[in-house]
GUMIZA-998483 format. One record per residue (C-alpha): residue in one letter; z negated, x, y. Coordinates in steps of 0.05 Angstrom, whole numbers, plus 32768, in hexadecimal, padded with zeros to 4 digits. Example, Ala and Ser with C-alpha at 12.3 -4.5 7.8 and 13.67 -1.06 7.14 Angstrom:
// residues 2
a7F6480F67FA6/s7F7181117FEB/
***
This chain:
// residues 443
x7E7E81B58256/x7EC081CE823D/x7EA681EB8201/x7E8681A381F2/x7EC9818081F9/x7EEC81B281D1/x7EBD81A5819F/x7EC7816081A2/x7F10815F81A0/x7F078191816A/x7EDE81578140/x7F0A8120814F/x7F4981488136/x7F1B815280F1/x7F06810680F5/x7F4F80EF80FB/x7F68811A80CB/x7F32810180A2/x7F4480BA80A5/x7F9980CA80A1/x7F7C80EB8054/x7F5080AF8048/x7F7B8076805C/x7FB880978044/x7F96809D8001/x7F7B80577FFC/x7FC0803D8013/x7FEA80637FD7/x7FB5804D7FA7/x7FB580087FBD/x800C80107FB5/x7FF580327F68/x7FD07FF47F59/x7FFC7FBF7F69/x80377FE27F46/x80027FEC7F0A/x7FFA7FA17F17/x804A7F947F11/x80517FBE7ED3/x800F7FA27EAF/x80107F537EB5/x80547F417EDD/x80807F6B7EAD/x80607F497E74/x805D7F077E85/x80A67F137E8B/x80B37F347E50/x808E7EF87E31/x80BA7EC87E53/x80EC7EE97E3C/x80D77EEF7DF3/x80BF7E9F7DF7/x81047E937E07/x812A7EB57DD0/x80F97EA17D99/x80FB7E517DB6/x814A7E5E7DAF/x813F7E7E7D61/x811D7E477D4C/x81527E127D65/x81847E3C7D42/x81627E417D09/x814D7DF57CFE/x81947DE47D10/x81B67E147CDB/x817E7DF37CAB/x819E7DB77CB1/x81E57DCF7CBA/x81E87DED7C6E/x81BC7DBE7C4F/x81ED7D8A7C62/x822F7DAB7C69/x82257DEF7C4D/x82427E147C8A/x82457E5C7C70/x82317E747CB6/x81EF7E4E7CAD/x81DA7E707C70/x81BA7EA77C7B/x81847E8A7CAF/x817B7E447C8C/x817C7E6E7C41/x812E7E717C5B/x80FF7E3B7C7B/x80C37E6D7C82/x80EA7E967CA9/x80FE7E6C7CDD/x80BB7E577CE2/x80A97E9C7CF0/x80D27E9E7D35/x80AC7E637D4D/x80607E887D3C/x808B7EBF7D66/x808E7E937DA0/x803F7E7E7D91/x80247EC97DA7/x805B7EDB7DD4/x80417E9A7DFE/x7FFA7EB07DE5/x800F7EFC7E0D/x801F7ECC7E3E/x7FE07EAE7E49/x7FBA7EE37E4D/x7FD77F0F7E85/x7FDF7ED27EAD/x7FB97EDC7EE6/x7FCA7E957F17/x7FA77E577F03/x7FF87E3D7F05/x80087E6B7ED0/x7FD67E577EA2/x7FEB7E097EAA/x80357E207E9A/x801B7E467E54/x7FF47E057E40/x802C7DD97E4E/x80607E0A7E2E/x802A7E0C7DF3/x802B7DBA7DEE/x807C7DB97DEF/x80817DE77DB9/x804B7DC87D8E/x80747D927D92/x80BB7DB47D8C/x80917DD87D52/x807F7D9C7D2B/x80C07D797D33/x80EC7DB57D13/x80BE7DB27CDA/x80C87D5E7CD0/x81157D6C7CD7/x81127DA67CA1/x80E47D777C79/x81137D397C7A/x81597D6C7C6F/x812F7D877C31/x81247D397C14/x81667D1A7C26/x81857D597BFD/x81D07D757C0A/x81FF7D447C29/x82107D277C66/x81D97D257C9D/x81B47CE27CA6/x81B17CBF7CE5/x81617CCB7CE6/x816C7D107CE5/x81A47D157D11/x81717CEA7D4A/x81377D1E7D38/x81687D547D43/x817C7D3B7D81/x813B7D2B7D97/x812B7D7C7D7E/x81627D967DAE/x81587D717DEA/x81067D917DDD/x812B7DD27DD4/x814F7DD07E1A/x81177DB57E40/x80E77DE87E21/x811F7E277E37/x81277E067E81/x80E07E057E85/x80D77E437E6E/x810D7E5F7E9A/x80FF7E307ED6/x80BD7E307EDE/x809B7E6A7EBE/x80CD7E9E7EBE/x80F17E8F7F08/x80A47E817F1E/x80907ED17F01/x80D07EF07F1D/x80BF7ECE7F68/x80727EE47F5E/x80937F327F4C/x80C87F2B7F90/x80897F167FBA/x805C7F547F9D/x80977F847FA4/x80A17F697FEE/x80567F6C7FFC/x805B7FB57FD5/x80957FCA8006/x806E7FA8804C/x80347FCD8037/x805F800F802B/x807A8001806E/x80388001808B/x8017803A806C/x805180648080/x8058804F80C8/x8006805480C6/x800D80A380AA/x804280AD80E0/x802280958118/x7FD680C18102/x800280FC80F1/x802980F48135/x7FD980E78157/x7FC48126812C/x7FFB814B8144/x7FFA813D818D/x7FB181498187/x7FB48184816A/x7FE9819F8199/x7FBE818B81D5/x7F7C81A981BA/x7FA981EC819F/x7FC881EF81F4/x7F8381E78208/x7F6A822081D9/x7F9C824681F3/x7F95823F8237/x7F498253822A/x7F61828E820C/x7F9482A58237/x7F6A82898278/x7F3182B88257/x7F5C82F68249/x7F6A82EF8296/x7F2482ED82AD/x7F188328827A/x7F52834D8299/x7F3D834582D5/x7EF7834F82CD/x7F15839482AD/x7F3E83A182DF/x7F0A83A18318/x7EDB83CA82EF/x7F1D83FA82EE/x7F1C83F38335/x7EE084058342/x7EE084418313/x7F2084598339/x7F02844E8374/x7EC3847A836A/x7EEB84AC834D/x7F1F84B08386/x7EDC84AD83AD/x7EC084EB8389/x7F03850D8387/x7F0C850B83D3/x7EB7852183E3/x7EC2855683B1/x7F08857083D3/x7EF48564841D/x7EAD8573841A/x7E93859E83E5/x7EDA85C883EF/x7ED085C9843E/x7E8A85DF8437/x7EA686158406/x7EDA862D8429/x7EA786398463/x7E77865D843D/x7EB486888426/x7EC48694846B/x7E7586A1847C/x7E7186D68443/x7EB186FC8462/x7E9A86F984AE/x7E57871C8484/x7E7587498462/x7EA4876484A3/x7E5C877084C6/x7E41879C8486/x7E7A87C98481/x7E3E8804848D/x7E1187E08451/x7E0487F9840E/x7E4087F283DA/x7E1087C883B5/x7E0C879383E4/x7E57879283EB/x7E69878983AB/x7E33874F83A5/x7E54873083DE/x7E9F873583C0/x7E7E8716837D/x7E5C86DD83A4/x7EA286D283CE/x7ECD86D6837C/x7E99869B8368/x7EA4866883A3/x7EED86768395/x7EDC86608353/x7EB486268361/x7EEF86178396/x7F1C8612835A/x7EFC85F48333/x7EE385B1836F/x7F2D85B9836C/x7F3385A88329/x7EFD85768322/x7F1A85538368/x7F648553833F/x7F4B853382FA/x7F2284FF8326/x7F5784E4834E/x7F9D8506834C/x7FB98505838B/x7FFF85168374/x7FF084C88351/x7FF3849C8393/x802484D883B8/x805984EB837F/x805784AD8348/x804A84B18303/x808684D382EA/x806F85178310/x8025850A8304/x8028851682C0/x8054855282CB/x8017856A82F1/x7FEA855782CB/x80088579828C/x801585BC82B7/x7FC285BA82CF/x7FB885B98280/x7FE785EC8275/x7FB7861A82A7/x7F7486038284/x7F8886108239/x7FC586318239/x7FF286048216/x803A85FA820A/x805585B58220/x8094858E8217/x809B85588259/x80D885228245/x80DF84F9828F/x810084BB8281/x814884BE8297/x8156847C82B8/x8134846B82F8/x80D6845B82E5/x80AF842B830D/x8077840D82F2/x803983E4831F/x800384158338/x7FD683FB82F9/x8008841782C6/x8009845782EF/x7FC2846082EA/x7FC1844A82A6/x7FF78474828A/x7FD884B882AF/x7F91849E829C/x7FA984998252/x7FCE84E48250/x7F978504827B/x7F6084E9823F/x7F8985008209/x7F9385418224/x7F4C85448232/x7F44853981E8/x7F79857381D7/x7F50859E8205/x7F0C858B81DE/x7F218580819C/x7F6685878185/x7F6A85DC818E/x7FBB85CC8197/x7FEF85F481B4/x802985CA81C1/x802E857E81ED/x8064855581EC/x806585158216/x809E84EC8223/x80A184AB8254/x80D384718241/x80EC8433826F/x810483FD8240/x812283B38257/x80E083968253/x80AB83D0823E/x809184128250/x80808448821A/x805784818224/x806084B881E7/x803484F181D5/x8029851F819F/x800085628190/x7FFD8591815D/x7FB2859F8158/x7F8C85958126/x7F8585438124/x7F51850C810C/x7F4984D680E6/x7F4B849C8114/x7F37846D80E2/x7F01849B80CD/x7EF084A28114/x7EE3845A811E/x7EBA844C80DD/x7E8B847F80E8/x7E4D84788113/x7E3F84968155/x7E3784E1815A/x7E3A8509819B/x7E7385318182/x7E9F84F78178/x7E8384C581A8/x7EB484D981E8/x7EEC84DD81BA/x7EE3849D8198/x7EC9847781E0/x7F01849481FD/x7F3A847A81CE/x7F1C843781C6/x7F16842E820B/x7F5E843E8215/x7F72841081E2/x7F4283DB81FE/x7F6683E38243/x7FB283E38228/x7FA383A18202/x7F898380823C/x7FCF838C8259/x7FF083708215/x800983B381FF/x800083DB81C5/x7FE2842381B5/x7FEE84418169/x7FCD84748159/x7FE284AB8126/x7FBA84E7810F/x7F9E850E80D3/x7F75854A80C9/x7FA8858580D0/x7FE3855780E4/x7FDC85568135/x7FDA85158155/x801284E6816F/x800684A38197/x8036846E81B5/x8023844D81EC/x804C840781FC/x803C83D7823A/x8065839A8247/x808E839D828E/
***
């Protein structure tokens, strides 16, 4: 059931993030096109306005300097009125600027303003042209009241045509352009607040579903640990189990066979020498065997473990070693005062006792040295060998072979077990370079 709604939390994380991409895009596209929008027809239309305004104000000024030196020959009227074409030109100007007009309007309104613009000017248009016409027949002189009343008539068009212009089509296009940059700016407002709100939802979901992955983790590390730890238990028990049948039984039952073979060999003192010598070899071997339940009984379950601590354990342990193979060991106690929970205890001797084992086995060395440290906030165990070494990483690449398969068991167990504790175990060796491992649990 939990697995379901973490996969379903899991989905609707991906969904939302989904849409926040989707919507997000659509919304910055839909900004894209309605500034295209802005630059492509409302920019024209008022550059045409614009243009339709200066070309409407040309040709006034050039129909009135037509008439100013054909009648008084003002000098400052001469070099637009030298040429009637010309001045014509400025009003075909205004003809496709108001055409450009036309067609990027895009409101039904707009398109009544160009035809009414178009009708004024036709009008202005033809009404320059009749003034220039009646200035060219009346010749130089003084201006004639006719054409003075056309040219009023052609200024008051002028004006009218400009305020319209400027009034109507030009105010009208920079009000449609203030609404479309407000609308522009609302909908900016909105896609932001809408991408902070779905990244604020993504985040908070994705903070609850990471928490709840972690407390999976961490609540499964626990049951692993402790499911571990019992298994430990139970090994430790057996063993302590084992150690204490072989030391109080099997030794008991020795010792009183020892004794039995005595008491015997006090009532043959007339027997052959034969005999007695059997006897003294049969007594030499339970002493052995003795020993050796000793032994066994001692690597089981170390008594000195649960009686001494771990500081003295190891000191023992390192000295029975010293007995078996005859090595040369260097024993660094930490100086401060070391207490660590019963589990690190056994851990820490567990850990030496296997790699010694493994020196024993494997590692043909001749000098130990082991040093405990007691940090602030961690415990290090230390060792190093100079026997002959392994490739570790070799080790665990390769497959299964009986030579190897305690060794490699062995360490990877180890590991297995100081990980579950949240410590750390490096591991350094190479052929002919001895071995040297650090050992660090958390306090």
């Amino acid at each position: 059931m939990k697995e379901k709604k973490l996969l379903l939390a899991f989905g609707f994380l991906i969904s939302l993030t989904l849409v926040i991409g989707v919507v997000g895009i659509s919304q910055i596209q839909g900004l894209m096109r309605k500034i295209e929008d802005l630059g492509k027809n409302n920019l024209t239309l008022e550059s045409a306005v614009l243009e339709m305004r200066i070309k409407n104000a040309n040709y006034a000024l050039g129909v009135r300097n037509y008439v100013y030196w054909h009648s008084a020959r003002y000098l400052g009227a001469a070099p637009m009125a030298a040429d009637a074409d010309k001045i014509f030109l400025f009003g075909e100007s205004f003809k496709q600027q108001l055409q450009i007009y036309r067609s990027n309007a895009y409101l039904s309104q707009q398109k009544e303003w160009a035809d009414q613009a178009q009708l004024s000017f036709e009008e202005l248009f033809a009404l320059g042209k009749k003034i220039i016409r009646s200035v060219d027949q009346e010749g130089s002189g003084k201006v004639s009241p006719a054409v003075n009343n056309l040219l009023m008539s052609f200024e008051n068009k002028v004006y009218k045509i400009d305020e319209f212009i400027d009034g109507s089509m030009g105010k009208a296009n920079l009000e449609e352009v203030q609404r479309q940059m407000a609308q522009a700016r609302t909908d900016k407002t909105r896609a932001v607040f809408f991408l902070q709100f779905s990244l604020a939802a993504a985040l908070i979901s994705g903070s609850l579903i990471a928490l709840a992955v972690y407390r999976r983790r961490i609540k499964e590390r626990l049951l692993r640990q402790d499911m571990f730890n019992r298994l430990i238990n139970v090994e430790e028990d057996e063993r302590k189990h084992l150690s204490n049948a072989i030391h109080d039984e099997m030794g008991q039952d020795l010792s009183a066979l020892k004794i039995y073979l005595g008491v015997i060999q006090q009532g043959l003192e007339n027997a052959s020498a034969e005999i007695r010598e059997k006897i003294n070899q049969c007594r030499e071997i339970i002493s052995g065997l003795m020993e050796k339940s000793h032994n066994i009984a001692f690597l089981l379950r170390p008594p000195d473990l649960d009686e001494l601590g771990l500081i003295e354990s190891l000191e023992a342990l390192l000295l029975e070693y010293k007995h078996l193979t005859g090595i040369d060991y260097n024993y660094q106690k930490p100086e401060a005062f070391f207490e660590l929970s019963e589990e690190y205890n056994l851990l820490f001797y567990r850990i030496t006792q296997e790699l010694l084992t493994n020196m024993a086995k494997h590692s043909q060395a001749k000098h130990v040295e082991l040093k405990l440290v007691q940090k602030s906030e961690i415990a290090e165990l230390f060792y190093t060998d100079d026997g002959k070494g392994f490739d570790y990483n070799a080790v665990l690449k390769s497959p299964f072979r009986r030579r190897e398969d305690k060794l490699r068991m062995g360490l990877l167990g180890l590991k297995d077990r100081v990980e579950l504790l949240d410590g750390r175990m490096h591991i350094n060796s190479g052929a002919d370079h001895g071995t040297s491992i650090c050992v660090t649990l958390p306090i």
